[in-house]
C-alpha positions in Angstrom: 0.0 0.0 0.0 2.0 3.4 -1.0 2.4 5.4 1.8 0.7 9.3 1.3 3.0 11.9 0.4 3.2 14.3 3.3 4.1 18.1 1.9 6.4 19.6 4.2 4.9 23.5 4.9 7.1 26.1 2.5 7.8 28.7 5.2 7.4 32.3 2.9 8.4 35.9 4.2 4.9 37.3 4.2 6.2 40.9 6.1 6.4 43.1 3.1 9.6 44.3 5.0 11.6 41.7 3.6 10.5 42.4 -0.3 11.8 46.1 0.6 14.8 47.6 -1.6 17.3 49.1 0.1 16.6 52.4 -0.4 13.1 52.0 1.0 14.1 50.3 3.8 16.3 53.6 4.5 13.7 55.2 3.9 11.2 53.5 6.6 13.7 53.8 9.4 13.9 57.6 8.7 10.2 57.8 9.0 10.3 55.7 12.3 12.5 58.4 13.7 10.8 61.5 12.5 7.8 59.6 14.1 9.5 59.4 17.6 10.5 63.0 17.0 6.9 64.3 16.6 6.1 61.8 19.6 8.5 64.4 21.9 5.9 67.0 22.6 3.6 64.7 24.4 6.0 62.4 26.1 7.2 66.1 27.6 3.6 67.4 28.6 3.3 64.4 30.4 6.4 63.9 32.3 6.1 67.9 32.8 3.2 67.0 35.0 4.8 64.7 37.2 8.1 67.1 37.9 8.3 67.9 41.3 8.9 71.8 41.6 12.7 71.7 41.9 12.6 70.3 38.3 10.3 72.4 36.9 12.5 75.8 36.9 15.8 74.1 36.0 18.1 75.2 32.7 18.3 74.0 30.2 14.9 72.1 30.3 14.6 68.2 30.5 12.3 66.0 29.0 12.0 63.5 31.1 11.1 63.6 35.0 14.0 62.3 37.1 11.8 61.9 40.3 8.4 62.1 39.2 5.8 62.8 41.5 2.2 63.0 42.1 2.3 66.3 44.6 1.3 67.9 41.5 -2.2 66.8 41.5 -2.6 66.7 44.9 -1.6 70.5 44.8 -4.2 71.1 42.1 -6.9 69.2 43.9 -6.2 70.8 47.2 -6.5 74.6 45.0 -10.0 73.1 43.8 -11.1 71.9 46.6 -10.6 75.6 48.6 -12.1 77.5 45.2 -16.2 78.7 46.0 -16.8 76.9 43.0 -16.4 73.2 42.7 -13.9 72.1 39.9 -16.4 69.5 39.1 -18.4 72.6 38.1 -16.1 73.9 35.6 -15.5 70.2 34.1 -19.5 69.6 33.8 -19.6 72.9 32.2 -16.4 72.2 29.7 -17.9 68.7 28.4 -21.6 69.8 28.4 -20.0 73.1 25.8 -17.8 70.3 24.1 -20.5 68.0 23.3 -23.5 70.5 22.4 -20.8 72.3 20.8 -19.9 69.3 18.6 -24.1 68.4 17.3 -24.7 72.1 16.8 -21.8 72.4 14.6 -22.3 69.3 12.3 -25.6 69.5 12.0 -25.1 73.2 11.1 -22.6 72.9 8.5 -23.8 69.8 6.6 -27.4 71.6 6.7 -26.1 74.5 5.2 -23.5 72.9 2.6 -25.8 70.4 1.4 -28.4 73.4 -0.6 -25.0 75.1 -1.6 -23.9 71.6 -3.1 -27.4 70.0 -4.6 -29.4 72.9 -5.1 -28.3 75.7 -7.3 -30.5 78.6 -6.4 -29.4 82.0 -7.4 -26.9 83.5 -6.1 -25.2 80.2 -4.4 -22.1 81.5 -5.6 -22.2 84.6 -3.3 -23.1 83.1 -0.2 -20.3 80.2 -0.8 -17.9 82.7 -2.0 -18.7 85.4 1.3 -18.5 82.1 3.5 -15.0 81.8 2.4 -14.5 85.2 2.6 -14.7 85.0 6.7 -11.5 83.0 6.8 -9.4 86.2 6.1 -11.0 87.8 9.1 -8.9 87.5 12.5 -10.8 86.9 15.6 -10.2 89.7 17.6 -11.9 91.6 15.0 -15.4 90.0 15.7 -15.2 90.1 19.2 -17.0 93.7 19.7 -19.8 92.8 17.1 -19.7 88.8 19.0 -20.5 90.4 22.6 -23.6 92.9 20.9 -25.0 90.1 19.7 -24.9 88.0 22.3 -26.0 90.5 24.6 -29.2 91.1 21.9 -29.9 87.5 22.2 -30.2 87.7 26.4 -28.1 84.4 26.5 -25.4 85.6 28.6 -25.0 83.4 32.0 -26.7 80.2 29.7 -25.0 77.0 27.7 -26.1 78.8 24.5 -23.8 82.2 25.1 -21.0 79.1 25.2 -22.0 77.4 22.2 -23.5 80.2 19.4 -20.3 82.0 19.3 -18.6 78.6 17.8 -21.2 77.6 15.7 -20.4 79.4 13.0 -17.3 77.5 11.2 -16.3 77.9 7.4 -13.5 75.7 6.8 -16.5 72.9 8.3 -18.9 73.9 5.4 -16.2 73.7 3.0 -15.5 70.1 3.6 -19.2 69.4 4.1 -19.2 70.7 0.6 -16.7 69.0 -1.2 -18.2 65.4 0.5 -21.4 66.4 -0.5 -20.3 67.7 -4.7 -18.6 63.4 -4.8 -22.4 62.1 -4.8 -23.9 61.7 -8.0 -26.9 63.8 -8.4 -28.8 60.9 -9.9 -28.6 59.1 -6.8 -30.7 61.8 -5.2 -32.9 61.8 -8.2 -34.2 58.4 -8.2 -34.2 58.3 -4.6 -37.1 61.1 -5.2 -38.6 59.3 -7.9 -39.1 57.0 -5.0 -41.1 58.8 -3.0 -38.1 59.8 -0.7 -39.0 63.4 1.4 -35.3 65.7 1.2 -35.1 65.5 4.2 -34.9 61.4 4.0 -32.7 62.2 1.1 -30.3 64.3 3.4 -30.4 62.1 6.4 -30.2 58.4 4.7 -28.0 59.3 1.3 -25.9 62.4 2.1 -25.0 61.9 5.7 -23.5 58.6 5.6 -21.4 59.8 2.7 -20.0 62.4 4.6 -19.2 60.9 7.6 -15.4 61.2 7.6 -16.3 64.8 7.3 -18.5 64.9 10.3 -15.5 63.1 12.1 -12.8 65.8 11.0 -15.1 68.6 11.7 -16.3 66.5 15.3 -12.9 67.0 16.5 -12.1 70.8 15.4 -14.7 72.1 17.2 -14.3 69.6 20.1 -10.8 71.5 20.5 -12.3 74.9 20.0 -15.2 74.5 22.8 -12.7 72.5 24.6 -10.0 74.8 25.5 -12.1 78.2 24.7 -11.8 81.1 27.4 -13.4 83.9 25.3 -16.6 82.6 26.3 -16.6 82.7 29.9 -14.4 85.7 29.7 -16.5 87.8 27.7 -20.3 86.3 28.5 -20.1 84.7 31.6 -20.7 86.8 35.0 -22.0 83.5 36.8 -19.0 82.2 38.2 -20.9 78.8 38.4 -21.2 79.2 34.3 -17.9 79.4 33.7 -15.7 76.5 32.0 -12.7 74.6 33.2 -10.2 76.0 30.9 -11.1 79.4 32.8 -10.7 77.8 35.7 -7.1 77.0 35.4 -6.0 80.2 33.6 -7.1 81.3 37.2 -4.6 79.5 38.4 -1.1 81.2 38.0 -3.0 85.0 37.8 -2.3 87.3 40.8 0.5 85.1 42.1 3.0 87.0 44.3 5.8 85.5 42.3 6.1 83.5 39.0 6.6 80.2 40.7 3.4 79.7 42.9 1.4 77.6 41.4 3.3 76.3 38.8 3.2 72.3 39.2 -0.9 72.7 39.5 -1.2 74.5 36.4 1.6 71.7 34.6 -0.8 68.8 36.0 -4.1 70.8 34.5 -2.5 71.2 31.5 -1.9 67.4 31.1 -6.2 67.1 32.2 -7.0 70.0 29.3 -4.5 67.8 26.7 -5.8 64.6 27.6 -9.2 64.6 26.0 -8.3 66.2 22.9 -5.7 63.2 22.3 -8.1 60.8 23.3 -11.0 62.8 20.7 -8.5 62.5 18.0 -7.1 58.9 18.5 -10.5 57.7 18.3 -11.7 59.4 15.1 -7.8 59.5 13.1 -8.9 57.0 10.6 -11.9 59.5 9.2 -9.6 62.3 9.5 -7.0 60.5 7.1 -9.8 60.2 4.8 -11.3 63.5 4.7 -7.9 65.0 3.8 -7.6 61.7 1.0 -10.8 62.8 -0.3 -11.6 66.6 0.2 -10.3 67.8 -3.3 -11.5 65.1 -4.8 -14.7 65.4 -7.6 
């Protein structure tokens, strides 16, 4: 009876390292160390944060903490903790802003770029084009007109005197509308032959085409409400409406000297940075591909 022939397993290199050239494998390790080079800022903000003070003021500056520490925190706690205000106040104000900030300013940008993308009424043009237009405008130029009209609306001391000031974002409209111009417009057609409303149109056709958008402009104005102090600056008299970033900009103000205070203000800074890292790890991907496919027809 003939024995079965057994096939011993052919072991291949299936890491696409190995089927590198040369030069592309220089290439990769030079891009693995301008990778840890752009990794330096955080590694720094948070072993800042865990310097004890005799660290923090030393010259030239190091990176790393040689005897970390935690009195940091508990100096920035015990600050909180003395404050009329708690600091679990300012934090339930900073999210609540953060999170309305982020719905209001989707929903507002793909409502207004979808007409300037599918429906060509007259003068669509204009309004695009002045749109644009208030990207050459600095901020502090809008801050007198901002205030009057927040003080017209009577939102001052309320969520909304937080949030309107933001809503308004052109460079989140522009993406919107270059999503938006990829969809064939007889997908939306026959959807309507269908019987499909334009609002069912919008929400079951457009949106999840522009998702990556949605992501991309998620996260820019989750940094903006984030780490805004105009807000509570200018509209906020309440001290029990103000946010957390005001909070620790309180922090070093008033000081006798220019080293009180100092380790609190390096351990908020790691709590203001930490969200925004986490906000962006989480939504990278659709971020990658709104800048893949933004200039894209």
């Amino acid at each position: 009876m003939a024995m079965p022939l057994i096939r011993k397993p052919v072991f291949k290199r299936s890491s696409k390292l190995f089927r590198l050239s040369r030069f592309e494998k220089v290439v990769v390790f030079l891009l693995i160390l301008f990778s840890a080079f752009m990794l330096l800022p955080l590694v720094y903000i948070f072993n800042h944060a865990l310097k004890p003070y005799e660290e923090l003021f030393i010259y030239p500056p190091t990176i790393w903490a040689r005897s970390p520490s935690l009195q940091n925190f508990v100096e920035l706690f015990y600050i909180s903790s003395d404050s009329v205000i708690p600091v679990t106040r300012y934090i339930f104000n900073s999210l609540s802003v953060a999170v309305l900030s982020v719905i209001t300013v989707t929903g507002v940008s793909a409502l207004c770029a979808y007409p300037l993308s599918k429906h060509k009424f007259p003068g669509y043009k204009l309004v695009f084009a002045t749109i644009m237009l208030t990207l050459l405008f600095a901020p502090e130029t809008v801050t007198i007109p901002r205030y009057l009209v927040v003080s017209h609306l009577g939102i001052m001391n309320t969520y909304w005197g937080h949030i309107l000031p933001m809503v308004a974002i052109p460079v989140s409209v522009f993406l919107m509308k270059q999503f938006i111009d990829q969809i064939p417009n007889e997908l939306l057609e026959s959807a309507r032959l269908d019987g499909a409303k334009e609002f069912m149109v919008f929400l079951r056709i457009v949106v999840p085409v522009i998702l990556p958008a949605v992501a991309t402009i998620g996260i820019i104005s989750f940094q903006n409400a984030w780490g805004n102090v105009e807000t509570s600056t200018l509209f906020m008299q309440d001290e029990e409406m103000k946010t957390f970033p005001f909070f620790i900009s309180t922090l070093t103000t008033n000081m006798a000297n220019s080293v009180a205070r100092q380790g609190a203000a390096a351990a908020a800074a790691l709590f203001m940075f930490i969200p925004n890292l986490i906000v962006f790890l989480v939504f990278q991907s659709k971020v990658i591909a709104t800048m893949a496919h933004s200039g894209i027809k």
